[in-house]
C-alpha positions in Angstrom: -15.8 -39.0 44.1 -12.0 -40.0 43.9 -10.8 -40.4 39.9 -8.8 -43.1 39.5 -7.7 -45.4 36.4 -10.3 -48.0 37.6 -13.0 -45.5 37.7 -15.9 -46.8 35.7 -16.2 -45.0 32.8 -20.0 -44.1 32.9 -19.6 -43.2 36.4 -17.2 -40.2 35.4 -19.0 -38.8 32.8 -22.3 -39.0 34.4 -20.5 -37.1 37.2 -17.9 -35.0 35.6 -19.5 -34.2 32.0 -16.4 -32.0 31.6 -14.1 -34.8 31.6 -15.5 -36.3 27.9 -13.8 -33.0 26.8 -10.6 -33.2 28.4 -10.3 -37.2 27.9 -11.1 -36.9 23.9 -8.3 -34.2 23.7 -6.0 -36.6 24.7 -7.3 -39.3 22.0 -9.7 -41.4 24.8 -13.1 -40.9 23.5 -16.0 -42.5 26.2 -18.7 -41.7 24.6 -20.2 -43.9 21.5 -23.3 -43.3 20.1 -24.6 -41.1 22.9 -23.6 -43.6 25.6 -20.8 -43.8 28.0 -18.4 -46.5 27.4 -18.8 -49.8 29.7 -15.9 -50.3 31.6 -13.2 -48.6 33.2 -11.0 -45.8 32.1 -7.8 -48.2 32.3 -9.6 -50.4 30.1 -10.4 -47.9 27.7 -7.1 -45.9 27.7 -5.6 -49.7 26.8 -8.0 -50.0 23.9 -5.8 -46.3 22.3 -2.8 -48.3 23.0 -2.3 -45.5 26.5 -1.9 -48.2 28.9 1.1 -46.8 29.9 0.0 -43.0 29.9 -2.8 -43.4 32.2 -1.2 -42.5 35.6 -0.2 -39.2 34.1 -3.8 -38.9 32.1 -5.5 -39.6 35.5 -3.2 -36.8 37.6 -4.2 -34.5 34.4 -7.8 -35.3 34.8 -7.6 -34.5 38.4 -6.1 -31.2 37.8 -8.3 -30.2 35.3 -11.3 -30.8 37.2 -10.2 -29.3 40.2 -9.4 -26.7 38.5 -12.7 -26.8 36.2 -14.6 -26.3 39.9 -12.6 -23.7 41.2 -13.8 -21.0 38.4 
């Protein structure tokens, strides 16, 4: 699964549960009540005002998970 800023939000967590770590660390918290947020990480990253951090938070992600599965 490629991670991108569009990636729907639900999709990511159901398939990366390590990411809901890495994303709230960085003040993007996708989960609400025990559910994933609806939408897309672009979306949400806009809603904490990080609109214009998200190509760097998305290259982060994708390090971090790489890395996450190498260990």
């Amino acid at each position: 699964m490629e991670i991108t800023a569009d990636i729907n939000v639900e999709e990511l967590v159901v398939e990366f549960p390590e990411a809901i770590g890495f994303l709230a660390d960085r003040g993007i918290v996708c989960i609400r009540c025990g559910e994933p947020y609806w939408g897309t990480l672009r979306e949400l990253a806009r809603t904490k005002n990080l609109d214009g951090q998200i190509d760097e938070i998305v290259r982060d992600l994708q390090a971090y998970l790489k890395e996450e599965a190498a260990d």
